[in-house]
C-alpha positions, 0 to 999 in steps of 0.5 A: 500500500502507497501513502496516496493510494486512491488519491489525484494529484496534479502536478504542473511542469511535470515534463521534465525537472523537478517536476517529473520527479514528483509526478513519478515519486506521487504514482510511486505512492499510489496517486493517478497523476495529471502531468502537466507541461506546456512543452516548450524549450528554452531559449537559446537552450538553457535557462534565463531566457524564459521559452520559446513561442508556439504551440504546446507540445504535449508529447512532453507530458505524454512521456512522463504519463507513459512513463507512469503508466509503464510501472502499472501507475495511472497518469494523464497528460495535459498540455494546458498553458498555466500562465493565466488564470484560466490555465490553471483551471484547466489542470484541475478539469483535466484531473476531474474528467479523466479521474473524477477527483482532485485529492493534490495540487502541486504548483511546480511550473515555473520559469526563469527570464533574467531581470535586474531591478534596473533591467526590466520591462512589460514583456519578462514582467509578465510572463514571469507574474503569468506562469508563477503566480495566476498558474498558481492561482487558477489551480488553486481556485478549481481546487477549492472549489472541487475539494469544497464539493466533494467534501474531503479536504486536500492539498496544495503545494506551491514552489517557491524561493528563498525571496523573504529573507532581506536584502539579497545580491543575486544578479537576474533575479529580481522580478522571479523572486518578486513573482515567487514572493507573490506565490508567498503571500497568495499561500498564506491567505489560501491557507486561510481560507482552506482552513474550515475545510481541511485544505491545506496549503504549504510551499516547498522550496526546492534545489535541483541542478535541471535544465533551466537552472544549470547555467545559473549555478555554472556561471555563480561557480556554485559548481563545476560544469564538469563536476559529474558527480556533484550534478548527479547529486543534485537532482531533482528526486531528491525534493520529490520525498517532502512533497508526498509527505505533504500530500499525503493524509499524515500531513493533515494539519500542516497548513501556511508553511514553507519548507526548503530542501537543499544540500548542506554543502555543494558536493557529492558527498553533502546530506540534504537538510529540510528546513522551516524557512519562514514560520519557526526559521532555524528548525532543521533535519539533516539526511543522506537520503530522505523518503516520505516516511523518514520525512514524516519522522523529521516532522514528528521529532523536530520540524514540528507536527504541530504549530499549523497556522490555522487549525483543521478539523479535529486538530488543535493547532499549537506553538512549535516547540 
């Protein structure tokens, strides 16, 4: 038995990255998956550029649903561009029609065009605002209303950044970590408003060497393009573990936090630690390889169970210790 069995999860961006690796690990649970990805490559290649026009190409998404399917899991695809608002609704009405439920969202698709905050116009503004943050948006509104109907409650799981911390000095990231602030602020009030009715609404800031991010840790020389070992090792499944705790029903009652997950050094060798980043900041735990169980053990011992910011039904919310 998976942690997710008989649940629907939608994952947006799930072609590729980090992304796939949750869909993969969410049907590895159990779960019957929408994968969703608009398909396009990067400009010029590599990340910063954003993606290039035309039509989605939903033989991306297929691949990972076939994927899915192969090792006796259930998976659509969808090739829904959720840069509106409208978007993002079509994800959960794809989960809906082809499962007849919603259970889990998780808002992971996302892209990076450079910005500085004197290097900016309408054009990367907007694209940036559009994917993050009314993708966010559209799938989270669907959701409620789905989850509402059916009366079970459920999940949704934002991607976020590192982007509330104070003052940074990080070149090309100023309208991205803005957008991914919004994302931010849009989780704690869905978190609110989710609260009466056991949705629970959580960010998870991932770290993933992947196809879009690669040229950014290459050119800060955070790592070495010919360092295979440390490239391997930092790969998308390793965030994959903390996002099917979250969906799953022993995270009931987590609800309005934000969680990262990243290496403790960048090397080969480094455990990754899975850290509260805004609510209780400091609370930390450290492993060589997480799963969904020695996850939910972390939360049990020290990354707090308790301390949602709202309480859910049948659970008495209280102060982390």
């Amino acid at each position: 038995m998976g942690l997710l069995d008989g649940k629907v999860a939608a994952v947006t961006g799930a072609g590729r990255g980090i992304g796939r690796a949750y869909a993969l690990a969410l049907a590895a649970e159990g779960a019957a998956v929408v994968v969703n990805d608009v398909g396009l490559e990067l400009v010029g290649g590599e990340g910063g550029r954003g993606l290039v026009g035309g039509a989605p190409q939903r033989e991306v998404a297929q691949s990972v649903a076939d994927e899915i399917t192969a090792r006796g899991g259930r998976a659509v695809a969808d090739s829904s561009d959720v840069s509106s608002v409208a978007g993002g609704r079509r994800v959960v009405e794809t989960a809906l029609e082809a499962f007849g439920d919603i259970d889990v969202v998780v808002n992971n698709a996302g892209t990076w065009i450079e910005t500085d905050v004197d290097d900016v116009d309408d054009a990367r503004f907007d694209s940036l605002f559009g994917v993050h943050l009314k993708g966010t948006v559209g799938t989270t509104a669907a959701a409620f209303d789905a989850m509402k109907r059916a009366g079970h409650g459920g999940r949704i799981i934002n991607n976020g950044a590192p982007a509330l911390m104070g003052p940074v000095q990080t070149p090309g990231l100023a309208v991205y970590s803005t957008a991914k602030s919004a994302v931010a602020a849009y989780t704690y009030q869905a978190a609110g408003a989710g609260a009466p009715f056991g949705i629970c609404v959580n960010t998870v800031i991932p770290m993933a060497i992947t196809r879009q991010s690669r040229v950014w840790f290459f050119r800060t020389g955070l790592v070495n393009a010919g360092d295979a070992a440390t490239i391997a090792h930092l790969s998308p499944e390793r965030n994959a573990p903390l996002v099917v705790f979250l969906a799953s029903d022993a995270a009931a009652g987590i609800t309005g936090r934000f969680f990262s997950i990243s290496p403790a050094g960048l090397s080969a060798g480094a455990q990754f630690a899975i850290a509260e980043t805004v609510c209780v900041p400091g609370t930390s735990a450290l492993s060589d390889e997480w799963t969904p169980s020695s996850v939910q053990a972390a939360f049990e011992q020290s990354l707090g169970m308790h301390g949602a910011q709202f309480a859910m039904p049948g659970f008495a919310a209280a102060t982390s210790s």
